[in-house]
C-alpha positions in Angstrom: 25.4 -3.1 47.3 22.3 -4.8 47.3 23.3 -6.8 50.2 23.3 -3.9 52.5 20.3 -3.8 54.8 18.3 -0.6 54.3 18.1 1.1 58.1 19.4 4.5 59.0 22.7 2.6 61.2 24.2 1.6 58.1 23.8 4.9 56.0 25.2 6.9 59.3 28.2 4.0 59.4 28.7 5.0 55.4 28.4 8.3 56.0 30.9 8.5 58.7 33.3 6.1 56.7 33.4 7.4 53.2 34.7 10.5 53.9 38.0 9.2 55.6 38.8 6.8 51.9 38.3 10.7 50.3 40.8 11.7 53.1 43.1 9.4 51.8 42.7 9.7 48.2 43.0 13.5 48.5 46.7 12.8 50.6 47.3 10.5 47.7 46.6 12.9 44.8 47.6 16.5 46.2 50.3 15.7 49.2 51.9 12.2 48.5 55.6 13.6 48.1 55.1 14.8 51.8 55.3 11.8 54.9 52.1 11.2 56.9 53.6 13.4 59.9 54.4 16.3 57.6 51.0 15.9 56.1 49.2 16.2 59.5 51.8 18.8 60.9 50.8 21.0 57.6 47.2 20.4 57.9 47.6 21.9 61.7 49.8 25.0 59.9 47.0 25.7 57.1 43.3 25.4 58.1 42.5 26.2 54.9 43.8 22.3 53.5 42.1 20.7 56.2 38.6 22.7 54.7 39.4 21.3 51.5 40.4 18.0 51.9 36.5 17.8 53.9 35.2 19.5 50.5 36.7 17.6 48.6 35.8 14.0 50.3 31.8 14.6 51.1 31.5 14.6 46.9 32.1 10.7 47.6 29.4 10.8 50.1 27.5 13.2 47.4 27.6 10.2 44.8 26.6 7.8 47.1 23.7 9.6 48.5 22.4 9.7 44.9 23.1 6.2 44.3 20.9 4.6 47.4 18.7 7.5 46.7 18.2 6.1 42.8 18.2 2.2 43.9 14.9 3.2 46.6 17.5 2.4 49.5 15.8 5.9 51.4 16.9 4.9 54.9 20.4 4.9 54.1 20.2 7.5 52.0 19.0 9.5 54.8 21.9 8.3 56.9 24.5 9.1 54.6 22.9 13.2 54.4 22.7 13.0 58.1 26.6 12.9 58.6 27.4 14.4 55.0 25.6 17.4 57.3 27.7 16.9 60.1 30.9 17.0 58.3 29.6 20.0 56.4 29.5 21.9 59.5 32.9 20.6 60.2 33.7 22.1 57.3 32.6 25.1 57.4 33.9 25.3 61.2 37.2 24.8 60.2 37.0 27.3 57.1 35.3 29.9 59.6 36.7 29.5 63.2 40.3 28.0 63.0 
């Protein structure tokens, strides 16, 4: 990790990534009896899930914030909050409004 230039770019791209490997683990531990299609088609049947699984993936963005945060990398840091907000808001959309 100390190869990764410290500008806001790559702690957005982190941000935005990191979440999606959480997406997948969650599938893996929770739902991995169920296909991919009967996955998605009960994610668009419970909203509640879909709230969860966003939960559940920003604690990887969480640990990685305090990481670059701990190793002086602030930009990235920064990045990585900046879309950990955004899918917080997501989040709490999804729980709220769907």
């Amino acid at each position: 990790m100390e190869r990764v230039k410290d500008n806001y770019i790559n702690g957005c791209l982190i941000g935005l990534l990191l979440p999606f490997v959480g997406f997948v683990g969650f599938y893996q531990w929770k739902f991995s009896l169920f296909s991919v299609q009967e996955f998605l088609s009960l994610l668009v049947q419970q909203k509640s899930i879909l709230s969860s699984m966003i939960s559940v993936s920003l604690l990887i963005n969480g640990a990685l914030l305090t990481l670059f945060f701990q190793r002086e990398k602030d930009k990235i840091a920064k990045g990585i909050f900046f879309t950990t907000c955004i899918y917080a808001l997501v989040a709490l959309a999804c729980k709220w409004l769907l």
